[in-house]
Every structure is written in structure tokens, then in C-alpha cells.
MISE-368351 format. One line per 2 residues: number of its first residue (from 0); their letters; for each residue x negated, y negated, z negated of C-alpha. Coordinates in steps of 0.25 Angstrom, whole numbers, plus 5000, padded with zeros to 4 digits. Each point is the difference from the previous one (the first is absolute). Layout:
BEGIN
NUM> a> X:Y:Z  ... .
//
This chain:
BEGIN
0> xx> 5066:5078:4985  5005:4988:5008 .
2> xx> 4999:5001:5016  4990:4988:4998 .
4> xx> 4990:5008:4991  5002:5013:5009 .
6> xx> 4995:4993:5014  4990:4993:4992 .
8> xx> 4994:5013:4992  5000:5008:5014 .
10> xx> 4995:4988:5007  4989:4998:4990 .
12> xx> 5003:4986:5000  5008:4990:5005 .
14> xx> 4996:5004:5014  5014:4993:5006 .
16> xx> 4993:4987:4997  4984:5002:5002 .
18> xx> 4998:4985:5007  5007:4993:4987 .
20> xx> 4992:5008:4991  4986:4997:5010 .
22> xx> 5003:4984:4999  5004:5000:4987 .
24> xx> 4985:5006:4997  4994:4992:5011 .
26> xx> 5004:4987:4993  4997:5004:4986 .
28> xx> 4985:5004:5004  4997:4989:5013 .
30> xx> 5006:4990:4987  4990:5005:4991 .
32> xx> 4988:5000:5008  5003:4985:5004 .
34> xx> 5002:4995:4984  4984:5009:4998 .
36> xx> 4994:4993:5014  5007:4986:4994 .
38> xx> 4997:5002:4986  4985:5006:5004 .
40> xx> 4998:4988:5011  5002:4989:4988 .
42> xx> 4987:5004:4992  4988:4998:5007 .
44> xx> 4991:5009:4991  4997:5014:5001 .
46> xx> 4993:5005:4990  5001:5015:4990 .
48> xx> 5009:4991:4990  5008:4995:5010 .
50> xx> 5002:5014:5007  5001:5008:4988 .
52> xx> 5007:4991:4992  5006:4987:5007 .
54> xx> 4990:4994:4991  5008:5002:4986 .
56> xx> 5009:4988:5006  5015:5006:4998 .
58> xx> 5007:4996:4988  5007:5012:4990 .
60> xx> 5013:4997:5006  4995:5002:5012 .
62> xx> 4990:5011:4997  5013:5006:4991 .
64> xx> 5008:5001:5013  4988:5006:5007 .
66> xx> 4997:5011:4992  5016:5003:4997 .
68> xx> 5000:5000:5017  4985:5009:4998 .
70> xx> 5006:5009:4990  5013:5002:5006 .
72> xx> 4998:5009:5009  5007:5014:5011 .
74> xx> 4998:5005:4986  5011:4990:4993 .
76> xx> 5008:4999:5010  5003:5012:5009 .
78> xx> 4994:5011:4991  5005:4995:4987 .
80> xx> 5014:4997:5007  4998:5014:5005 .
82> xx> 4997:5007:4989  5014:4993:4991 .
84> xx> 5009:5004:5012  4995:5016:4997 .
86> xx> 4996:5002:4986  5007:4988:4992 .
88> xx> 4995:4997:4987  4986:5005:5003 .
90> xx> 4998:4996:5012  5001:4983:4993 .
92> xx> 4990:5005:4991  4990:4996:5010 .
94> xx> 5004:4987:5000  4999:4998:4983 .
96> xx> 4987:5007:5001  4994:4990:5013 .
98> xx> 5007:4989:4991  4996:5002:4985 .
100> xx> 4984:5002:5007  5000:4985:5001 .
102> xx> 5000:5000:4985  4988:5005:5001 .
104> xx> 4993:4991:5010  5004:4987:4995 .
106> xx> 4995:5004:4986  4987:5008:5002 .
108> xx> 4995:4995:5012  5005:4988:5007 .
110> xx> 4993:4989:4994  4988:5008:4996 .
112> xx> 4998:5004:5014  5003:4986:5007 .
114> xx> 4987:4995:4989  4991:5010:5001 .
116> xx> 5000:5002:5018  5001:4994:5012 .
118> xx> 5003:5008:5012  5002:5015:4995 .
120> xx> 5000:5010:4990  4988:5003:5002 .
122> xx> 4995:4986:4994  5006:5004:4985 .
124> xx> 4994:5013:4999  4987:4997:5006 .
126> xx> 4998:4988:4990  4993:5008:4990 .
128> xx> 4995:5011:5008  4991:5003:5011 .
130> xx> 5005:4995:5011  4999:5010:5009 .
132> xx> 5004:5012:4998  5012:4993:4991 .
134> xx> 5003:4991:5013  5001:5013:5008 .
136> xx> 5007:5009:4991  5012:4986:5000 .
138> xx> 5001:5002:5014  5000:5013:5000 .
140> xx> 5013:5001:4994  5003:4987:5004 .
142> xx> 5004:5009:5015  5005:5010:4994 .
144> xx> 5012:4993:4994  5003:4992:5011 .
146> xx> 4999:5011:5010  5012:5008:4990 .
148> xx> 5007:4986:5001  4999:5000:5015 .
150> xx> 5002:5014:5003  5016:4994:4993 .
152> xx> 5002:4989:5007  4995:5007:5014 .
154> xx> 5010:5010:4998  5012:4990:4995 .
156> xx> 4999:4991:5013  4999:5014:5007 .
158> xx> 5015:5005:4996  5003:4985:4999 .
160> xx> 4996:4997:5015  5005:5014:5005 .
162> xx> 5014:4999:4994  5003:4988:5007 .
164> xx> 4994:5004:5013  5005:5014:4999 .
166> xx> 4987:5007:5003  4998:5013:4992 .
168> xx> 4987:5007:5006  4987:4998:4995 .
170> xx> 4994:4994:5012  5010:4990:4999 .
172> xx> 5000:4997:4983  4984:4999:5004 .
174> xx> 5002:4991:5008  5007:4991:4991 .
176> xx> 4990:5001:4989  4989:4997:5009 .
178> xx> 5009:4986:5005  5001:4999:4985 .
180> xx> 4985:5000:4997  4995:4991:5012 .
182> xx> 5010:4989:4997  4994:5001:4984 .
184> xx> 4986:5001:5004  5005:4986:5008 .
186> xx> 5005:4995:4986  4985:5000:4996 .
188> xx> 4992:4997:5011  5008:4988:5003 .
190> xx> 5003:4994:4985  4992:5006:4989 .
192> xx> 5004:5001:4987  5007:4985:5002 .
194> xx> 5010:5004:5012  5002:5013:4993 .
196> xx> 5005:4994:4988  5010:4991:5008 .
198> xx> 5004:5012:5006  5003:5007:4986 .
200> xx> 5008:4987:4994  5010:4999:5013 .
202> xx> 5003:5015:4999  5002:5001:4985 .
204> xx> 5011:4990:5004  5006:5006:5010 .
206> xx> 4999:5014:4992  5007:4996:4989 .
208> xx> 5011:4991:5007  5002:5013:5009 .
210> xx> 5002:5008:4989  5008:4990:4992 .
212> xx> 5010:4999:5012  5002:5015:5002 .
214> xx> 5001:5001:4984  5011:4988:5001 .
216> xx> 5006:5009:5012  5000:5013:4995 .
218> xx> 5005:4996:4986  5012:4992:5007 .
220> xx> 5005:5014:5007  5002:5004:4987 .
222> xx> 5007:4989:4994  4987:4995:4993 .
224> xx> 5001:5013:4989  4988:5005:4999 .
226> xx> 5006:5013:4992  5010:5003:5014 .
228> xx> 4988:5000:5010  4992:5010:4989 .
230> xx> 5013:5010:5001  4999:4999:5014 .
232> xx> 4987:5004:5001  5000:5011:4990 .
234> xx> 5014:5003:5010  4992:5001:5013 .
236> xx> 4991:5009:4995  5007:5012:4993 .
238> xx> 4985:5008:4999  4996:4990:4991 .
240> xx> 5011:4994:4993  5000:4994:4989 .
242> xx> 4986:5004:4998  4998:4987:5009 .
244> xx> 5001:4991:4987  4994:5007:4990 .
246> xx> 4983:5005:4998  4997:5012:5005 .
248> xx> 5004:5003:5014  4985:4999:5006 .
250> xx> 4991:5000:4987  5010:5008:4992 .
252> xx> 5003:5013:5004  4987:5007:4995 .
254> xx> 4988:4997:4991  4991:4999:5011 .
256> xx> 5009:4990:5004  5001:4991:4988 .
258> xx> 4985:5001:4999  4999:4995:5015 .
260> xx> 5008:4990:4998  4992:4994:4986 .
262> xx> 4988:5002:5009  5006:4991:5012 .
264> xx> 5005:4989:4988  4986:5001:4995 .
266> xx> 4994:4994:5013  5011:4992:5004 .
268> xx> 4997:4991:4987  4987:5000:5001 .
270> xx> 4995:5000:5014  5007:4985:5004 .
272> xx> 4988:4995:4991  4989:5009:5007 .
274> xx> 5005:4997:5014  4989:4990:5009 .
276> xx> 5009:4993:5008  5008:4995:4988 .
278> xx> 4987:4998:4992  4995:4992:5012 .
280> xx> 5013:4990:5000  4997:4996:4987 .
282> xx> 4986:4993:5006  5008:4993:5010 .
284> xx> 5005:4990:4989  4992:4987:4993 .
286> xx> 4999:5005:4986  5004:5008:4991 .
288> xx> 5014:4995:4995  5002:5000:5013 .
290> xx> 4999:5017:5001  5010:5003:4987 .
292> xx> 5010:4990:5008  4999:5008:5013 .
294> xx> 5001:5012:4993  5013:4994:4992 .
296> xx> 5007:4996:5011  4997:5013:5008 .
298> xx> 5006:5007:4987  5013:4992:5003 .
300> xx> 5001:5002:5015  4997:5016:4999 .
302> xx> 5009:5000:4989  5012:4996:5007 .
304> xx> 4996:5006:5014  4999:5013:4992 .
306> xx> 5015:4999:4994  5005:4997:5014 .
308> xx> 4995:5013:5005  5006:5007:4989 .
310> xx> 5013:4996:5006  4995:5003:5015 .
312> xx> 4995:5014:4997  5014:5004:4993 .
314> xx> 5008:4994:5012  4992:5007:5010 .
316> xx> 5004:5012:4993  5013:4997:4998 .
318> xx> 5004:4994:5016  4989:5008:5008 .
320> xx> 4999:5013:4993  4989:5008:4995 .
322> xx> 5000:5008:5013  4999:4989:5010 .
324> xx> 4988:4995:4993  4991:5012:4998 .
326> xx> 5005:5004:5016  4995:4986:5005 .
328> xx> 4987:4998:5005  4990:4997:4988 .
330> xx> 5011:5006:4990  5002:4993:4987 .
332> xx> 4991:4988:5005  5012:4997:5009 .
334> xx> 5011:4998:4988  4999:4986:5002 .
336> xx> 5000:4999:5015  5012:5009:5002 .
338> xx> 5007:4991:4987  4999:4989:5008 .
340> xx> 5006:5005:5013  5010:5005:4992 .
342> xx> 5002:4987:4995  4997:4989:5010 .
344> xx> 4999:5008:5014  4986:4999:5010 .
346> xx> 4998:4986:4996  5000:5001:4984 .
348> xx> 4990:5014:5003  4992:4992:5009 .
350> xx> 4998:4988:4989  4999:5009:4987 .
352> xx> 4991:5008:5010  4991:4989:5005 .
354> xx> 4998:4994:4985  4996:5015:4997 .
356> xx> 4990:4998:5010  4996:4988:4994 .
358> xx> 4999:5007:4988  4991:5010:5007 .
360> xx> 4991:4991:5006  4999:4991:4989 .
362> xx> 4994:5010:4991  4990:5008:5009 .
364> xx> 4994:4987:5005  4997:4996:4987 .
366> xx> 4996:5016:4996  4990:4998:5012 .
368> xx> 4993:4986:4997  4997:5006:4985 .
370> xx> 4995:5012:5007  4993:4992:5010 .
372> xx> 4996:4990:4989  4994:5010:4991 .
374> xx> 4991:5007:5011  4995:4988:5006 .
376> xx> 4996:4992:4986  4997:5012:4990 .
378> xx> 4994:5013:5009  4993:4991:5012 .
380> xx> 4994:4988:4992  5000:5003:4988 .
382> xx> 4995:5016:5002  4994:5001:5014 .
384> xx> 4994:4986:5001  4998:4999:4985 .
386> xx> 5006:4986:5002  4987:4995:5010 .
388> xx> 5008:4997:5012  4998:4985:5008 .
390> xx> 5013:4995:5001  5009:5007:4989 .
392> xx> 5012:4994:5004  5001:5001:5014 .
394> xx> 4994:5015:4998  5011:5005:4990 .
396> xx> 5011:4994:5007  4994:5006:5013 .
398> xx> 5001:5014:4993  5012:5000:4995 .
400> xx> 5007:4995:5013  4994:5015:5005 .
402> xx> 5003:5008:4988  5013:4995:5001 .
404> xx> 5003:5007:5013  4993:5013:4996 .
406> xx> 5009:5001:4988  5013:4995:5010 .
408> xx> 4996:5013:5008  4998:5010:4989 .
410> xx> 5014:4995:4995  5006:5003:5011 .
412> xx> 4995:5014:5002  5004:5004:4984 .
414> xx> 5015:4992:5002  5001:5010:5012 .
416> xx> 4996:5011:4993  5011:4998:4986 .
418> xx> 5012:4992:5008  5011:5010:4994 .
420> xx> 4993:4996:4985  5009:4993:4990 .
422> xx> 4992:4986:5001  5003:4999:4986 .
424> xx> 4995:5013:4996  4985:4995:5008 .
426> xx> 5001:4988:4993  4999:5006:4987 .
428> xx> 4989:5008:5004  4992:4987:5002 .
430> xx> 5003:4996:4987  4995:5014:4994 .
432> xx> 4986:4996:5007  5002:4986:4996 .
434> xx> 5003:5003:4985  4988:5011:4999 .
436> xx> 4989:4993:5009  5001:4986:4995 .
438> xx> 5007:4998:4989  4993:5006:4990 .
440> xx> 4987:4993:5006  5005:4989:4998 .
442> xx> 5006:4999:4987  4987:5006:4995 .
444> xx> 4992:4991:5006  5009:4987:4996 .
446> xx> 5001:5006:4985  4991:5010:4996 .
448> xx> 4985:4994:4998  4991:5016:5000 .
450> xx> 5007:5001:5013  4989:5002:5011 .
452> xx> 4997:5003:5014  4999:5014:4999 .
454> xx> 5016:4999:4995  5003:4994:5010 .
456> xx> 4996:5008:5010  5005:5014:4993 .
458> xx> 5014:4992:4999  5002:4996:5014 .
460> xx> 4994:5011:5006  5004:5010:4991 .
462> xx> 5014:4994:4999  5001:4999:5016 .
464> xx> 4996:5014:5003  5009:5007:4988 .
466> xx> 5011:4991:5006  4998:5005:5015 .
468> xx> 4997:5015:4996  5014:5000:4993 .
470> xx> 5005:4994:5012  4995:5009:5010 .
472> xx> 5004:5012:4992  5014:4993:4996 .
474> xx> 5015:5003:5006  4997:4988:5008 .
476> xx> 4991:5004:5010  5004:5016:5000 .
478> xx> 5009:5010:4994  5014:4994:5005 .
480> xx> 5006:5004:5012  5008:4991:5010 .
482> xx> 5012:5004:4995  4996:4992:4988 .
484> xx> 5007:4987:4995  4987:4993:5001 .
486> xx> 4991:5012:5008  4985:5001:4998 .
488> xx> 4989:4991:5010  4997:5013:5005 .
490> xx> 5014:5007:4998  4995:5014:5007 .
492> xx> 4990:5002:4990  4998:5005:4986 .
494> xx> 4987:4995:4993  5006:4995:4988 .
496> xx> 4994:5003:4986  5004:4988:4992 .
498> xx> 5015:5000:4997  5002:4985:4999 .
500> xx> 5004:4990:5009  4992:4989:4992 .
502> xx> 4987:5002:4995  5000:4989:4989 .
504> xx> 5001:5008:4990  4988:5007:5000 .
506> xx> 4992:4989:5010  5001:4987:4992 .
508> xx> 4997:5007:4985  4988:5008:5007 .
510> xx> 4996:4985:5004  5000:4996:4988 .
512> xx> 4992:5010:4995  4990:5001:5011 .
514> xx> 4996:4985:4996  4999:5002:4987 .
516> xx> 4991:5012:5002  4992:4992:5010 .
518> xx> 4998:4990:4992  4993:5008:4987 .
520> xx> 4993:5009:5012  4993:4989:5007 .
522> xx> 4990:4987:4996  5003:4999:4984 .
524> xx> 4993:4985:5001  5011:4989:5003 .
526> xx> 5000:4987:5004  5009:4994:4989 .
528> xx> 4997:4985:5005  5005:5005:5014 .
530> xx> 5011:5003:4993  5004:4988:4992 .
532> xx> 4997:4991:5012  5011:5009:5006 .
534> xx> 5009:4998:4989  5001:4985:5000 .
536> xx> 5002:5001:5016  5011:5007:4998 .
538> xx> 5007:4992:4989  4994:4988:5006 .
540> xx> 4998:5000:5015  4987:4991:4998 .
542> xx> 4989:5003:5011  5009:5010:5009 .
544> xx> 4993:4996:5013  4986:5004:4994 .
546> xx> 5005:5013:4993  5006:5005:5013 .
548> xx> 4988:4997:5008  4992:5012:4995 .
//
């Protein structure tokens, strides 16, 4: 370990440079907040289009940069860099399995989704069904993923933020999450899903350039040979060795293992084409064609993001060390960070860190105006008013704006609560709820013609609470001591009866299941006309605006 790493691992962060690191993110966050209030101030109108979905007015360039920036997340970045730096091989098998899921989305639902709703996903799977309870049920699980997905990115700005101040205690981490979750509830308040979306583009540039000069950097220290930096990682941590380069070392070592690890790829393929804030964006464009090419070019950019922290996790590994990583605050999340020191000193951490921040704040902004979007337009309209409400427009935005805050707050509490969480790992517990509650929905509901409400409701309920049951009872939450690699959200006790980390597995084939079983159980009489009309929406696109009205 190199002096540099040692003061920075006992420091907790780059503590000899706090006002660099402090400007660097003041500048980043008072830049962003004036590009939302300049882009926000150019469009007089205010209504629930604009809010939720700038009115569909972004091109899929645009829109592609956007979701690359919305998908791209502390996940990505600093746990996935994380996770290479300590287990090699497996730890990049995040990355293929958050890569190949777009597969899925742009040919299952992109377009078939952008044709058939408006503002949510509550809008497809209501279409045929009763309204209502469907609308609920959509919303239901609707904040459920999101709040798995914030619980990651509160805890990836907490060891982001505390690394570089070098604060350590909980008072302290807490703090930073709750700075974290005022300036993202700002994000929405101020711009909607329009100054969101400018917020996404800028930092899915500023990501990928950042990781493309640390690449460049950490690749030139090796004379550009990829093969030389991997021996020096497999070098720098003589536990793992040459383990580092081969399967096995995290999901290897026993069958349970192996098992957990199909079950995390299962929900990792599937549950980018279940999640509601990448559903959402796809509303955000003009038409259709306009949907598959933001999905293709967000394919592009993730793609190569995701090869650049291959290299990043390894060189973490190789020039930090193992130990340096899992003694800093946050652990494995600050691979990345502490590479950067290494690499640049306080000014290259306090760039990388301040675009990881971006990253951070990007994503639970536009996590909280889908949430926020989803409660106002589907649960108080549509279910609590039953749609009889003077002033729709006004009233849903007026909603949203609060629920927006209530759902900043609750954030806040849960990132305090799994701060010393791999933010990769929570991630892919939002895709397990993702992949069960929603997808089979909606693929039934898109393709299968029997398909009813009663399906629907035994799928998204069913599938949520078989998800959340096995997550509660799962490694995660109990069972692993604070000695662990990754410890348990409550490390001192020992609930656990469910051995895997993922429920996947089990969840999202139970889903599936549960719909079916719904479906044959509840009303045998079908509106097959309901249907058609549904089927030439979504091929077509003709009447949208009326369909998603309901």
C-alpha cells in the first residue's frame, strides 16, 4: 500500500483536501440546478405531460443519452468497479448481465410500450382491465422498485461523500444522505421530467469521459497491456490469485453459490425491462422509432462504459489493493474513488467523485419523478378520485410535487439504514422486484389475449410479496456478521431462512405462475375486442392520447 492510499484509507477520505472536494461538488450541483431553472423557465406550460414526461419532446439520441445517464448508476460505477477490484471475473458479470437486459427491452417492450401509454406503467396494464385495482396494483410495485433503487444510490453517495470529506460515523454518513436527498427532491420540484432529463444527458457524458480518462490513465501505467495490469492484480492480492481471472471466486465455491449467482443473472436480464423509470423514459419521445433508437444508442454507450470499468476494477485492484478498499469507508463502493487518488491525487478524486455524484443524483431524481409520477396519475386520480377531479392537470402536478418529497424522505431514512451495502448488490435486488412484479404483467398483458384482471393482480401482488418475503428472510438483511465481506442490514442479528442472496429464482417463475393461475381463477368472459384495439396500439401507436386517458 502506497503512503497516498494509507492516509486516505485512515482518513476515510481525502480529508487533506475537504474545500477542493466541497467546490468541486458545489459547482457541479449550483451548474445543474441553473441548466433545470434555465431549461424549466423556457417552457411556459405546466401541465402532467410536461412534468412527467417533458411532453415526449426529446429526441432517441437525446433520450438514448438520458437513459444511458438514468441506467448508469452508484450501481455501475462504484459498485461494479468495486465488486472487479475484489472478485475478478464475477464481480464483471454484473456488468453483462445490466448489459445483455437491454436485449430484452428494446425487443419486447420498447415500442410496444411507447404505443400503448402515456405517462406510466400503469397506463399498459390498465388498458384492458379494470382500472382501478390494476392502477393500484402498478403503483404499488411501481414504489417498491424504486424505493430498492434509491435505497442504492443513498448509500453510494453516502460512502462517495464520506470518503472524500473523511467522515466515518453514522451521524455524519447520515447527514450526507439527507444533503443528497434535499438537492434530488430540488431536481423535481424545480424541473420536472424535462430538467431531469438534461441533468441525465450532461452526466452520462461526463461519466463516460471520466471513466474513459482513468481507463486511458490506468492502462498507460501499464504500457497500454491489458494482460500486465491483470498479473498485477492477481499480484496484489495473493488470497485470491489467480482466481481473480477466472469464474468461481464469489459464485463458485459451493452449489448454493452457483445457484445464487443463476438467480442474480436471472434478474439482472430481466428486470431492466420491468423497471418504471426506464419504462417511463421511453414516453418522453415523439413516436415509436423514436423509442428502439434510444434504446440503440443507450446499448452503445453502456456498452462501452461498461468495458471501461472492467479495466478500472482491475486497476483498483492491482494499485490500491484489496485491503485498502474493504478498510475505507463504504468498502468496496470506494474502489473507484481511492483508484483515482492513486492515480491523479485530491483533484482527479474530487472530479471522478463529483461525476459519481452526478451519477447519484441523476438517477434518484429521475427514480423520484416516476414514483412521484406514478402516485399522483394512477393511485390519486385515477383510484381515489376515480378521474372526477376539476383541474386535472394542475391537481396531478400539484401531487406529485408532494409526493416527491415524502418519497425524498423515506429515501433517506433506508440509505441511512444500508450505507455499508454493496450498491450493486441493492441494485439487483430492485431488478428481482422489477423482473417479478412487472414483467410478467406486462408481457401478458401485451401478448396473451385470456389474460385478465384477476392475473394481473395475483402477478403483481403475488410476485411483490414472494419477492419481499425472500428478501426479508435472505442473507441480506440478517444472518451475516459485520466481519462479513458485504455484512448483513442488520449484521447483529440472525433471522435468515432463505439461503440466497437473490430471490429471482424462485420470485419471478412464481410470477409467472400466479398470473397464469389468476387468470383461469378469475372472470372466464374476455373482452377480446379490448384486446385487438390494444394490439394495433401497440404495433401502431394510432389513438395513444385517448388510450391512456382511461
Amino acid at each position: 500500500m502506497s503512503g497516498a492510499n494509507a492516509v486516505l484509507a485512515q482518513d476515510g477520505g481525502a480529508a487533506a483536501s475537504p474545500i477542493l472536494n466541497i467546490s468541486i461538488f458545489l459547482v457541479f450541483v449550483i451548474g445543474t440546478l441553473g441548466i433545470v431553472f434555465y431549461v424549466n423557465s423556457r417552457h411556459a406550460k405546466k401541465t402532467a405531460a410536461d412534468f412527467y414526461t417533458a411532453g415526449g419532446g426529446f429526441s432517441g439520441t437525446q433520450n438514448g443519452f438520458a437513459i444511458a445517464g438514468d441506467y448508469l448508476s452508484a450501481a455501475s460505477f462504484l459498485g461494479i468497479a468495486g465488486a472487479i477490484a475484489i472478485n475478478g471475473y464475477d464481480g464483471f458479470l454484473y456488468s453483462v448481465g445490466f448489459l445483455v437486459a437491454w436485449l430484452v427491452a428494446l425487443l419486447l417492450v420498447a415500442e410496444l410500450l411507447r404505443n400503448t401509454g402515456r405517462f406510466t406503467m400503469g397506463d399498459v396494464l390498465a388498458f384492458r382491465m379494470r382500472q382501478r385495482p390494476v392502477r393500484a396494483a402498478a403503483a404499488t410495485s411501481t414504489l417498491a422498485v424504486s424505493f430498492f433503487y434509491l435505497l442504492a444510490q443513498m448509500a453510494g453517495a453516502g460512502a462517495l461523500v464520506s470518503l472524500l470529506l473523511g467522515v466515518s460515523g453514522t451521524f455524519a454518513q447520515g447527514a450526507v444522505i439527507a444533503v443528497v436527498g434535499v438537492v434530488m427532491i430540488a431536481y423535481v420540484l424545480i424541473g420536472g421530467m424535462r430538467g431531469t432529463t438534461w441533468v441525465q444527458m450532461i452526466k452520462a457524458v461526463l461519466l463516460i469521459a471520466g471513466t474513459l480518462v482513468m481507463t486511458i490513465w490506468a492502462l498507460a501505467l501499464f504500457g497500454f497491456n491489458f494482460s500486465a495490469l491483470l498479473g498485477a492484480a492477481v499480484d496484489a492480492n495473493p488470497e485470491a490469485g489467480a482466481g481473480l481471472l477466472s469464474p468461481g471466486l464469489q459464485y463458485g465455491a459451493t452449489t448454493l453459490s452457483k445457484i445464487d449467482f443463476i438467480s442474480l443473472g436471472l434478474a439482472l436480464v430481466l428486470g431492466t425491462a420491468g423497471l418504471p423509470h426506464v419504462l417511463m423514459r421511453f414516453y418522453t419521445v415523439p413516436t415509436a422509432k423514436e423509442a428502439r433508437k434510444s434504446v440503440e444508442w443507450a446499448i452503445w454507450l453502456i456498452g462501452l462504459f461498461y468495458l471501461f470499468t472492467l479495466v478500472i476494477g482491475y486497476a483498483a485492484g492491482a494499485l490500491v489493493g484489496p485491503e485498502t478498499i474493504l478498510d475505507a469507508p463504504g468498502r468496496v463502493n470506494s474502489a473507484a474513488p481511492l483508484l483515482a487518488f492513486e492515480l491523479g491525487g485530491p483533484i482527479l478524486l474530487g472530479v471522478i467523485a463529483a461525476v459519481a455524484f452526478a451519477t447519484i443524483l441523476a438517477v434518484v431524481a429521475g427514480l423520484t419523478i416516476t414514483a412521484s409520477a406514478s402516485f399522483a396519475h394512477d393511485v390519486y386520480i385515477n383510484v381515489i378520485k376515480r378521474g372526477k377531479v376539476e383541474d386535472t392537470e394542475a391537481t396531478q402536478v400539484k401531487v406529485a410535487r408532494r409526493t416527491a418529497i415524502v418519497i425524498g424522505v423515506v429515501a433517506i431514512l433506508g440509505g441511512i439504514l444500508a450505507r455499508n451495502q454493496n450498491v450493486a448488490f441493492l441494485v439487483a435486488l430492485a431488478f428481482a422486484v422489477a423482473a417479478t412484479a412487472n414483467l410478467p404483467t406486462i408481457l401478458y398483458s401485451l401478448f396473451w389475449k385470456r389474460f385478465n384482471t384477476t392475473g394481473a393482480l395475483f402477478s403483481i401482488y403475488g410476485g411483490l410479496s414472494v419477492t419481499l418475503l425472500l428478501i426479508v428472510f435472505s442473507p441480506v438483511v440478517s444472518g451475516r456478521g459485520p466481519d462479513a465481506p458485504t455484512p448483513s442490514i442488520f449484521p447483529n442479528a440472525d433471522f435468515m431462512l432463505f439461503p440466497l442472496s437473490n430471490p429471482g429464482l424462485v420470485s419471478i417463475p412464481a410470477s409467472f405462475l400466479l398470473g397464469a393461475i389468476g387468470t383461469y381463477v378469475g372472470q372466464k368472459r374476455h373482452d377480446g375486442s379490448k384486446y385487438a384495439e390494444m394490439e394495433v396500439r401497440s404495433l401502431t401507436g394510432v389513438g395513444i392520447a385517448k388510450a391512456s386517458s382511461h
